[in-house]
C-alpha positions in Angstrom: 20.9 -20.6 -0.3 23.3 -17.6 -0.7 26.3 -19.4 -1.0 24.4 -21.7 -3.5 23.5 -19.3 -5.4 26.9 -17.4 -5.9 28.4 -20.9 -6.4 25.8 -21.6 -9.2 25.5 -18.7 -11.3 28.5 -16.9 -10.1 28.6 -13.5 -7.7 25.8 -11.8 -9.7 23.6 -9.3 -7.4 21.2 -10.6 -5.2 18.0 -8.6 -4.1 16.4 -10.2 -1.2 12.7 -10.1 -1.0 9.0 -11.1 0.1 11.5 -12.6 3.1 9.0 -13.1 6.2 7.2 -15.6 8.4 3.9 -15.9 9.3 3.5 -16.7 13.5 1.3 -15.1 16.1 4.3 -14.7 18.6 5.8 -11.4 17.2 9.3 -12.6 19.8 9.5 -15.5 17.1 9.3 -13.1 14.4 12.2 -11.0 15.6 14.1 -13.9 16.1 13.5 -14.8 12.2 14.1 -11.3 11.0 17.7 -11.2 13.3 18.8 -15.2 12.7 18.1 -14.8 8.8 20.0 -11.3 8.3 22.8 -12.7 10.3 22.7 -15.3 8.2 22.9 -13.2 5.4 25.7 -10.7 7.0 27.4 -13.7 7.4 27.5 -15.0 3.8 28.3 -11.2 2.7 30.9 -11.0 5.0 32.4 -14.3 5.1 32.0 -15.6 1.5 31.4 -12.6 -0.4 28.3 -13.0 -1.5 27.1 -9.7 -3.4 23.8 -9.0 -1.8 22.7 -5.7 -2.9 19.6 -5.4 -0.6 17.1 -7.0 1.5 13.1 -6.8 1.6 11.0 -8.0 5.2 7.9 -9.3 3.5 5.5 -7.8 4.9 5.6 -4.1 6.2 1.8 -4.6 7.6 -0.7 -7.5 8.0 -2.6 -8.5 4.8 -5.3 -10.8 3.1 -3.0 -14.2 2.3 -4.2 -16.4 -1.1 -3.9 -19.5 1.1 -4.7 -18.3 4.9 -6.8 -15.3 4.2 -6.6 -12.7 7.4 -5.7 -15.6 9.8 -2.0 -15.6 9.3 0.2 -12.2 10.2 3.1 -11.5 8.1 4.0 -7.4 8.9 5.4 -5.6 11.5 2.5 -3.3 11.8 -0.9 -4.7 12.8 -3.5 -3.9 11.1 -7.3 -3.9 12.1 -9.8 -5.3 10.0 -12.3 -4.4 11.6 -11.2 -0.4 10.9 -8.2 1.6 9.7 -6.2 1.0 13.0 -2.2 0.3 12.5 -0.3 -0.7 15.1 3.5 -1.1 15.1 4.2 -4.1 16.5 7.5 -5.2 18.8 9.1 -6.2 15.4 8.7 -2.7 13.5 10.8 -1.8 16.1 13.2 -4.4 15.9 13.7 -4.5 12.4 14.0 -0.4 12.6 16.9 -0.8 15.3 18.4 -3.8 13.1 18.4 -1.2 9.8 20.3 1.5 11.8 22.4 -0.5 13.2 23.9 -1.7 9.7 23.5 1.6 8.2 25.8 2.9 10.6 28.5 0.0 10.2 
């Protein structure tokens, strides 16, 4: 979709965001988060694509229009039963995955 869009409206800036995935294994969700920013490294890297950021959708769990509480977008669990947040395996992931590229 990168590459389409650079093709299509030439290498304008691209902000990435609301990107996420709503599953109840938080392993699949680190395995999104890695497979679509090296996807989008990639098309930086490799085609020049002029990304200028990228946003995870979302940073915790939230009420969804179409699946109310039972779907989990964020990387921090979030009670609803109280105030409880909880990182989850992939707030840590994702944190690793932002140092790692700040650093390169």
């Amino acid at each position: 979709m990168l590459k389409w869009m650079k093709n299509r409206y030439g290498n304008i800036p691209i902000l990435v965001t609301e990107n996420g995935c709503a599953v109840d294994d938080d392993q699949a969700r680190c395995n999104y988060i890695q497979d679509y920013i090296q996807a989008m490294m990639d098309a930086i890297e490799k085609d020049n694509v002029n990304v200028q950021g990228y946003f995870y959708w979302s940073l915790m769990d939230n009420f969804e229009w179409q699946h109310g509480y039972c779907k989990q977008f964020g990387i921090i669990k979030c009670s609803i039963e109280n105030t409880n947040r909880e990182p989850k395996k992939s707030f840590y992931f994702y944190k690793e995955l932002i140092e790692k590229y700040r650093q390169a």
